[in-house]
C-alpha positions as CSV (number, residue, x, y, z in Angstrom):
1,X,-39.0,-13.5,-7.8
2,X,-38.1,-12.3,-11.4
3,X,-40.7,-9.2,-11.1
4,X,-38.8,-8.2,-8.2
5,X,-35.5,-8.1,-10.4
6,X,-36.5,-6.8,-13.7
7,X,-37.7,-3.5,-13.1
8,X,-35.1,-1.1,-13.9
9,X,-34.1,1.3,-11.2
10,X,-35.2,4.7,-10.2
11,X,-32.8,7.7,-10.9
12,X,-33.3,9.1,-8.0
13,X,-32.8,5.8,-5.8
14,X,-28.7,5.5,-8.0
15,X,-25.8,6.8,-6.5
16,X,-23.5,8.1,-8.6
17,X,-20.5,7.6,-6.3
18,X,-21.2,3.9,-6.4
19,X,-20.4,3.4,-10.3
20,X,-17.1,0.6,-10.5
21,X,-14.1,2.1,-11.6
22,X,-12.6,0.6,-14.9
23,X,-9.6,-0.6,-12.7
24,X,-11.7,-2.6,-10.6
25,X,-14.1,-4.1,-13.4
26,X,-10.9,-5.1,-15.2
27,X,-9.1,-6.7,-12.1
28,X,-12.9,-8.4,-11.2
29,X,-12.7,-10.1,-15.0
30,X,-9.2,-11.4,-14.7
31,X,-9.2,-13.1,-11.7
32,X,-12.5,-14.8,-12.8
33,X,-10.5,-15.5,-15.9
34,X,-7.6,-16.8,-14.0
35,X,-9.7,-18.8,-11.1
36,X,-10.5,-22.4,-11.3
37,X,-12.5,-24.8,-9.3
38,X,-12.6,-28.6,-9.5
39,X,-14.8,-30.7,-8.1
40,X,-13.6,-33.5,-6.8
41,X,-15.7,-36.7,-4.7
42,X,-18.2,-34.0,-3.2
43,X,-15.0,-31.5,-2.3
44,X,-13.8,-28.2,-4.4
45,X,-10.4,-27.1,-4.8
46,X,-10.0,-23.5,-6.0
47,X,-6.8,-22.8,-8.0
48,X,-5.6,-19.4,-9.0
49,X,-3.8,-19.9,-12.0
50,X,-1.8,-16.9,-12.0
């Protein structure tokens, strides 16, 4: 399984028009930041602490 993942990727196989705005990067790490997830007697409760 980890050969599979650790070769790097082929130029001509990367789209360009795929590459993550800096908006959306930032707005993915903040609501990780801000998410939170308890465990509780086999059950998960997910809170958004915003």
């Amino acid at each position: 399984m980890q050969k599979m993942y650790s070769g790097t990727s082929r130029s001509e196989r990367v789209n360009e028009n795929l590459v993550p705005k800096e908006e959306t990067i930032r707005f993915l790490l903040d609501y990780s930041k801000a998410l939170s997830v308890i465990d509780y007697n086999k059950m998960k409760f997910e809170a958004l602490l915003n």
